[in-house]
C-alpha positions as CSV (number, residue, x, y, z in Angstrom):
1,X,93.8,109.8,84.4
2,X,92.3,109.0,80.6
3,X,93.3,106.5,78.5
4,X,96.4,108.0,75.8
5,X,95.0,108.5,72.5
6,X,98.0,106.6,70.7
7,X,98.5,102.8,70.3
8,X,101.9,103.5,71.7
9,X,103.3,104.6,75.1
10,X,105.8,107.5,74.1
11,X,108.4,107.4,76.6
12,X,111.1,109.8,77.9
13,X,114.5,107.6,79.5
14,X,116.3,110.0,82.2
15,X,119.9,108.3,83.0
16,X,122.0,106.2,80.6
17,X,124.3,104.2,82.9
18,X,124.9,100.7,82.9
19,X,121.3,100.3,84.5
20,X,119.7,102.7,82.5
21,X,121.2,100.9,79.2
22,X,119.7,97.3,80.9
23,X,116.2,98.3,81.1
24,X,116.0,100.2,77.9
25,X,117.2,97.1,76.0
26,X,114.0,96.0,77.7
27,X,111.8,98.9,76.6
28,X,113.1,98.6,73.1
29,X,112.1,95.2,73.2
30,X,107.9,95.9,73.5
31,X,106.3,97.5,70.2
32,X,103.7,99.3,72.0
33,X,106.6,101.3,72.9
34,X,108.5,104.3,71.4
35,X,111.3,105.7,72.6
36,X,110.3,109.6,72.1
37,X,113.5,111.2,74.3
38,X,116.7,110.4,76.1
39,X,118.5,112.4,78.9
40,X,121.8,111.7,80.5
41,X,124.8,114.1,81.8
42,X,127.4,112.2,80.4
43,X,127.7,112.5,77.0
44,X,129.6,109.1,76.1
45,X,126.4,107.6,77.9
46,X,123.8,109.8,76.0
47,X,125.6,108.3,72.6
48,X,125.4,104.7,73.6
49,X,121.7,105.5,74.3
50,X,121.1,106.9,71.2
51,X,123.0,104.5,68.9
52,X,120.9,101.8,70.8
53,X,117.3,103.3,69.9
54,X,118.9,103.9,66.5
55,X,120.1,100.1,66.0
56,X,116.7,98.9,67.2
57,X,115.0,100.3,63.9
58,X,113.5,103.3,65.8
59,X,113.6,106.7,65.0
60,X,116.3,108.8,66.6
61,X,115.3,110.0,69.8
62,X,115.9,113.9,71.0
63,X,118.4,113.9,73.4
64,X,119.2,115.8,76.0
65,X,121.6,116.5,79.1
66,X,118.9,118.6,81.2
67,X,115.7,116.3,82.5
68,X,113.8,119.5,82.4
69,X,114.6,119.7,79.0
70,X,113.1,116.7,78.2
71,X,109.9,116.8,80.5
72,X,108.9,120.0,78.7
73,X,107.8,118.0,75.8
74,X,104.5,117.8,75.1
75,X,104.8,114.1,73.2
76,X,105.9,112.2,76.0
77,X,103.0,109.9,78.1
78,X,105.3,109.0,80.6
79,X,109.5,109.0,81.7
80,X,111.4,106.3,83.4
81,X,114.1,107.4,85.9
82,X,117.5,105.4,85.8
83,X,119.8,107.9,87.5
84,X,121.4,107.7,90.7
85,X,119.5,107.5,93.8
86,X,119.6,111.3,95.3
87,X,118.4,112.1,92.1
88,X,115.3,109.9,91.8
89,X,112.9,112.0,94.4
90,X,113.6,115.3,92.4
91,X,113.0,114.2,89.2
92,X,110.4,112.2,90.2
93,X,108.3,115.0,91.6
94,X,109.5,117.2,88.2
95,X,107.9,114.6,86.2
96,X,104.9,114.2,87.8
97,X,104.6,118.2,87.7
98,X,104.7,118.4,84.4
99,X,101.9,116.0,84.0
100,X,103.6,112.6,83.2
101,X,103.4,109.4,84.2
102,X,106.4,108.5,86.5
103,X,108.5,105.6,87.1
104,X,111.8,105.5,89.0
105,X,114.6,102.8,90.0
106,X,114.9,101.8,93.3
107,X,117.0,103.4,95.8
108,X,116.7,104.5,99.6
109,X,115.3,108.0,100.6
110,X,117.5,110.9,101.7
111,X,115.1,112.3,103.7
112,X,111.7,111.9,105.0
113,X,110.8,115.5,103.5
114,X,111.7,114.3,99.9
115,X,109.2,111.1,100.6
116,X,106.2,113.5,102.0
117,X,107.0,115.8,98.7
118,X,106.4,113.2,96.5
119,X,103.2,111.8,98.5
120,X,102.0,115.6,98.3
121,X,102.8,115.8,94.4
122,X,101.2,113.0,93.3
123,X,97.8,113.8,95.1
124,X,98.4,117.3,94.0
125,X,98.6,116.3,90.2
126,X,96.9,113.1,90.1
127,X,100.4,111.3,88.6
128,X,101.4,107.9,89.6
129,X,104.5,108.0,91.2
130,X,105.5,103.9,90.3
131,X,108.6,102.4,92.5
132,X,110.4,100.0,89.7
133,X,110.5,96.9,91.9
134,X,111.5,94.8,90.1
135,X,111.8,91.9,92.7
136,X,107.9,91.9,93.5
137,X,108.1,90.2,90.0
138,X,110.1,87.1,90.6
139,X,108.7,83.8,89.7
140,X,109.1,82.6,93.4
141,X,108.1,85.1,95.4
142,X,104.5,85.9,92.7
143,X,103.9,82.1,94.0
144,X,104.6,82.6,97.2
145,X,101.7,85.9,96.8
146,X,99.8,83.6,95.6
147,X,100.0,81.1,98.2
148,X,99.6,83.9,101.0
149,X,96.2,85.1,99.2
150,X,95.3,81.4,99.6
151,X,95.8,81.0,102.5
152,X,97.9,78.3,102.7
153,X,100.6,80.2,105.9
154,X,97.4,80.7,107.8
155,X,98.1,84.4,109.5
156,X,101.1,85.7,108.7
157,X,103.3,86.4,111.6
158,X,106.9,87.2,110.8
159,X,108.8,87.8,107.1
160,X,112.4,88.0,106.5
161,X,114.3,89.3,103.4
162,X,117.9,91.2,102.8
163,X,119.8,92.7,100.6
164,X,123.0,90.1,100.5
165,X,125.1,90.5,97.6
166,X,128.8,90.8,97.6
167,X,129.4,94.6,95.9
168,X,132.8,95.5,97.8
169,X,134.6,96.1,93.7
170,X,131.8,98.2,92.9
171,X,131.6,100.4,95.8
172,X,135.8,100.9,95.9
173,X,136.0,101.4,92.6
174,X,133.0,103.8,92.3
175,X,134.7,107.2,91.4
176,X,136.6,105.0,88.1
177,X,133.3,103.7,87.5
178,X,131.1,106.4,88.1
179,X,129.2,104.5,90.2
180,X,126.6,106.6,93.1
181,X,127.0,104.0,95.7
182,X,130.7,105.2,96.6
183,X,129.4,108.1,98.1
184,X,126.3,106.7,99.9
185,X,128.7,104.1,101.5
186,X,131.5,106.3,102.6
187,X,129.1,108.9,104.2
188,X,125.6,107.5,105.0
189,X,124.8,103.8,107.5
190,X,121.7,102.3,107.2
191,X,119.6,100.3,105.5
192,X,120.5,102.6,102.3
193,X,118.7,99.3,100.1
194,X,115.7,98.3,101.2
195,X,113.2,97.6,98.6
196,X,114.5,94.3,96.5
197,X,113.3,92.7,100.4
198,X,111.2,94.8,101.0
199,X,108.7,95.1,98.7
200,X,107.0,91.6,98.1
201,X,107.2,91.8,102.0
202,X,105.0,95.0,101.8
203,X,102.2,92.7,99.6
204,X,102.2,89.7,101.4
205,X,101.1,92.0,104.5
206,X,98.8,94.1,102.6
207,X,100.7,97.2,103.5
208,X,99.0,101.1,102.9
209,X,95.8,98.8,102.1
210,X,94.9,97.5,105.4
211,X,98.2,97.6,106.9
212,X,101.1,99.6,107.9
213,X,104.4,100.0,109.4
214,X,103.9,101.6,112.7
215,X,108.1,101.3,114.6
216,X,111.9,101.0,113.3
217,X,114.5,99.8,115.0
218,X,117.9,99.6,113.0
219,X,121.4,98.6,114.1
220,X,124.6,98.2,111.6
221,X,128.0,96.9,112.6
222,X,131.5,98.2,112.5
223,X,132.9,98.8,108.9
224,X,135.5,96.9,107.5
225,X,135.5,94.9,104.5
226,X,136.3,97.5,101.8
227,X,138.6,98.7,103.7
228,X,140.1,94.9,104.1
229,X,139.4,94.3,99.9
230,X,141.3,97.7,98.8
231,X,144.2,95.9,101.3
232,X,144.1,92.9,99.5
233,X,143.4,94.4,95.7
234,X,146.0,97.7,96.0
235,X,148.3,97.6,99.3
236,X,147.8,99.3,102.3
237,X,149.3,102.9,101.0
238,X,146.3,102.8,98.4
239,X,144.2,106.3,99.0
240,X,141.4,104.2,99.4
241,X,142.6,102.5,102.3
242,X,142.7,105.5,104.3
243,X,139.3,106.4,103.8
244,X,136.8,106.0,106.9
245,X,133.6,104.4,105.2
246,X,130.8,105.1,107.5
247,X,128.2,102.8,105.8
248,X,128.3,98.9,108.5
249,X,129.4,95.6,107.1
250,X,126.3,94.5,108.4
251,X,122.8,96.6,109.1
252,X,120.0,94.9,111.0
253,X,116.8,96.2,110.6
254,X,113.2,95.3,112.5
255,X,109.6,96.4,111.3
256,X,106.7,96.4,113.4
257,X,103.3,96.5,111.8
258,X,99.8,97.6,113.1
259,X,98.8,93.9,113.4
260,X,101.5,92.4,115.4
261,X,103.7,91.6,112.0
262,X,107.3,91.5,112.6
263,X,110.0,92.1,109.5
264,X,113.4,91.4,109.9
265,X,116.2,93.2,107.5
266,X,119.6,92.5,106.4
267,X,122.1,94.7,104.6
268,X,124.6,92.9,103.8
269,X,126.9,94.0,100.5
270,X,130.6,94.2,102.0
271,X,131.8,91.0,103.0
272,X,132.6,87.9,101.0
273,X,129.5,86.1,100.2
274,X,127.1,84.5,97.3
275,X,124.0,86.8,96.6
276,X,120.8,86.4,98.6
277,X,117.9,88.1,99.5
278,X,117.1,85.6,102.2
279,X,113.3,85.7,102.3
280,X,111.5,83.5,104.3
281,X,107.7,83.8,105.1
282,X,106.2,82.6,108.4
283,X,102.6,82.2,109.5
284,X,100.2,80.0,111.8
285,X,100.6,76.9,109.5
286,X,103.6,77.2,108.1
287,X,106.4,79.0,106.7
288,X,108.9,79.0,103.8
289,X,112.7,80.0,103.4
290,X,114.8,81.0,100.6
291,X,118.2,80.2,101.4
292,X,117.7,76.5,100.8
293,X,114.4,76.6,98.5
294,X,112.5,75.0,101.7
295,X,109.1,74.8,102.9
296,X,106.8,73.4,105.1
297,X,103.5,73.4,105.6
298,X,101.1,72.1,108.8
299,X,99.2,68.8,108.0
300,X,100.7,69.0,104.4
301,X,104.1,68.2,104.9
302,X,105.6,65.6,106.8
303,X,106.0,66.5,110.7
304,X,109.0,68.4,111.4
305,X,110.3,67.8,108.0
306,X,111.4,70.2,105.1
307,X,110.4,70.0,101.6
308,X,111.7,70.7,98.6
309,X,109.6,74.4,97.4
310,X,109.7,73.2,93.8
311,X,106.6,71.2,93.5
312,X,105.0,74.0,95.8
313,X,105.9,76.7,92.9
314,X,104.5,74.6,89.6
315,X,101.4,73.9,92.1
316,X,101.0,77.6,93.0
317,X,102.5,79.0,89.8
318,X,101.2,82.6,89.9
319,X,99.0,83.4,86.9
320,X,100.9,86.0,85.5
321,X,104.0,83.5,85.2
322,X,101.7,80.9,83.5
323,X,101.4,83.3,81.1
324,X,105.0,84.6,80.8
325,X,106.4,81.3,80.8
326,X,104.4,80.5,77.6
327,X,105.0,83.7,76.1
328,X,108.7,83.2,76.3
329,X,110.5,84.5,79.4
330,X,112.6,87.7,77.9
331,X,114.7,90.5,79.6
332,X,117.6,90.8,82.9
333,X,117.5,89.5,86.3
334,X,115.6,86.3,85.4
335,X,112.6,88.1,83.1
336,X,111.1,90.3,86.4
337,X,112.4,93.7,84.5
338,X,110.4,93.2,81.7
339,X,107.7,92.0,84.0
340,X,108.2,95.0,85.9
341,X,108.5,97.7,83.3
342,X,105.0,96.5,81.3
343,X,103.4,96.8,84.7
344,X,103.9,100.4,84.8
345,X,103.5,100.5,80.3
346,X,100.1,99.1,80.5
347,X,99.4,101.2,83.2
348,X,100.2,104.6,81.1
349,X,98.4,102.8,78.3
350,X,94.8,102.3,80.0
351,X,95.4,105.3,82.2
352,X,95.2,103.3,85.2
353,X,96.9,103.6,88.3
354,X,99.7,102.0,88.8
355,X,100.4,98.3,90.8
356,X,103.1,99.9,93.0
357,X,101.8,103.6,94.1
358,X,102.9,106.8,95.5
359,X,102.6,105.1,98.9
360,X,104.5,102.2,98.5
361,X,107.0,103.8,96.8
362,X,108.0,106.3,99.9
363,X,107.4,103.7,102.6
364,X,109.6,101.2,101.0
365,X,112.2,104.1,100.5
366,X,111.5,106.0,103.8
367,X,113.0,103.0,105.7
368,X,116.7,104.2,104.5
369,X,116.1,107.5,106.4
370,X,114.9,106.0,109.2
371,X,117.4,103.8,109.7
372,X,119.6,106.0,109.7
373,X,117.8,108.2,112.5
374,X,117.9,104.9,114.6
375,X,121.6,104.1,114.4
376,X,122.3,107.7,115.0
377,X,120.4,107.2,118.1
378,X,122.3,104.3,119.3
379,X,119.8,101.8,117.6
380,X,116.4,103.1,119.4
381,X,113.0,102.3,117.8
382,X,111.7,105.3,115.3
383,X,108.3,106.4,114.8
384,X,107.3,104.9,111.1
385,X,105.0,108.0,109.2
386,X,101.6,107.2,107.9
387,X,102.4,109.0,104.3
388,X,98.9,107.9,103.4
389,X,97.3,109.7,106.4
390,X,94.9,107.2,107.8
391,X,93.7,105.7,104.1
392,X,95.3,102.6,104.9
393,X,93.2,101.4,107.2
394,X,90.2,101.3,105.0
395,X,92.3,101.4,101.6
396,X,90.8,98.8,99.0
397,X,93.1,96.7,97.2
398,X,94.3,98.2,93.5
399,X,92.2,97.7,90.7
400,X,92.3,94.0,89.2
401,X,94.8,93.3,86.2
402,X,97.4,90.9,85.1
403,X,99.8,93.0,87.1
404,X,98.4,93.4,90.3
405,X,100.4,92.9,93.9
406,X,97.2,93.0,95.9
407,X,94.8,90.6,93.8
408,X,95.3,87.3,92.3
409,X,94.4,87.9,88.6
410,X,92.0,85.6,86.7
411,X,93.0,83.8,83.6
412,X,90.6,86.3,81.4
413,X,92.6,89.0,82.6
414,X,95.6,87.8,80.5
415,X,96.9,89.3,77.1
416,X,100.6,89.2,77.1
């Protein structure tokens, strides 16, 4: 991997739907970036993606409806994949064939096979394959990275996070809308979205670098609150509320690590609820919860007593938010896309690797396959693979920079 020769990052978008649309408004909002092709199979969504470039000031990206189309170009540094999850591995591995940088939305794995192809491919062609997490940029949990680095939970013993967030309107109507997660719900159950939790879990516990998953064990519940919603929304003779989705209400979902670690998941996106992702990090002196922005911490805090975590975060403010904050937070979900997406731009930029890897990306992702193998087998622990094949144990952190998940970065690292 060599530094690009241009000042700019010359990008190829693949999939224009309502997240791909998000998170180019993000791209179009860095200079250092140009907008070189579009891809999408719906036409209507190819348009709006075009007239967006357009009404930006750029030049008028070639379009197409084919990715393979698009990768064939020889002006295009890197792509960004915002299509729908069994699409991602596919493309992904296309991409990084024909000798791009790759990025890709989130999304569970279909299969362990498509997570050892893209292991295989990257190593084959030497192309980061970069999970778009965007989650392992939020303000709270960078500070709570930075606290773990310091220290300050002693050894970590146990970490919590889920996927909570009521979506029961946009998995019913997901043929109207177009929307993938219809047909993952109706005929796959497991932890089918694992990575928002997942992720900053993975770096806290210095996972593939030290660390690894080594056992799953998943279990999901019975199935019924779309069914219940269509009910209440159409009537019971609605065509929808005869269908049989196989995806739980509720999927548990525990991690073992090579060091003792526990991890506790939650999947939780069909019932009536206000969104979450319920982390909550728990170590020898101390631990910290989401749910009710809480901490506490041994000799520091006041025995057997909760405190509030804001003072915690403007004490332990990661650098790279220091930084943001001044430059003027910008972009969806609280400013972590645009966090998220220069991560992997600087990355194609310097010709570095990137702060989420290959590795990362497929264990995050492989626990929706193997979760699924679990509950098939009446909830019975799963052998976890070691896609990096015995690096991890002697795996150094990635290299320092303003982005990094596995280093704190130092103040002359900064140049937003």
């Amino acid at each position: 991997m060599s530094q690009i020769s241009s000042t700019k990052v010359r990008l190829g978008v693949i999939g224009l739907g309502g997240r791909g649309i998000s998170l180019l408004s993000n791209l179009l909002d860095m200079p250092d970036v140009e907008i070189s092709a579009v891809c999408e199979v719906f036409d209507d969504r190819l348009q709006v993606g075009i007239e967006q470039v357009v009404k930006s000031g750029r030049p008028k990206p070639e379009s197409f409806h084919d990715y393979r189309e698009l990768l064939a170009l020889p002006n295009i540094d890197g792509v960004v994949i915002f299509t729908s999850w069994t699409s991602h591995a596919q493309i992904a591995i296309a991409a990084m064939k024909a000798g791009k940088y790759t990025a890709t939305e989130v999304g569970g794995a279909s299969s362990l096979e498509e997570c050892w192809d893209l292991v295989r491919t990257s190593e084959e062609t030497g192309m980061p394959c970069m999970l778009l997490e965007n989650c392992c940029y939020v303000r709270n949990e960078m500070a709570i990275l930075h606290m773990v680095k310091k220290g300050m939970f002693g050894e970590l013993i146990h970490c919590q996070g889920g996927y909570e967030h009521d979506l029961r309107d946009e998995v019913a109507m997901g043929l109207e809308n177009r929307h993938y997660r219809y047909q993952q719900y109706l005929n796959r159950n497991g932890e089918i979205y694992p990575t928002h939790e997942l992720g900053p879990i993975a770096k806290y516990l210095d996972i593939n670098r030290g660390n690894r998953f080594m056992t799953l064990t998943s279990m999901a519940s019975k199935a019924r609150g779309i069914h219940e919603w269509v009910v209440d929304q159409f009537g019971k003779d609605d065509a929808k509320a005869k269908l049989a989705f196989a995806q739980g209400d509720i999927v548990t979902t525990m991690i073992k690590c090579a060091h003792g670690e526990t991890i506790l998941l939650t999947h939780d996106t069909t019932l009536p609820r206000p969104y979450s992702r319920g982390g909550r990090v728990q170590g020898t002196r101390g631990l910290w919860m989401e749910d009710n922005n809480s901490i506490h911490i041994e000799g520091r805090s006041p025995l057997h007593t909760w405190e509030s975590f804001d003072p915690y975060l403007k004490e332990f403010e990661h650098p790279l938010w220091e930084q943001y904050i001044k430059m003027g937070v910008r972009g969806g979900h609280d400013g972590m896309d645009y966090l998220c997406l220069r991560a992997f731009i600087d990355s194609v930029k310097e010709g570095t690797p990137t702060p989420i890897d290959v590795y990362d990306t497929v264990a995050w992702m492989g626990v929706t396959a193997l979760s699924e193998q679990s509950i098939a087998l009446g909830s019975m622990p799963v052998h976890f693979p070691d896609f990096t094949n015995g690096q991890w144990i002697n795996r150094a952190p990635s290299m320092p920079s303003k982005y990094s998940l596995d280093t704190i970065p130092t103040n002359d690292q900064f140049d937003l």
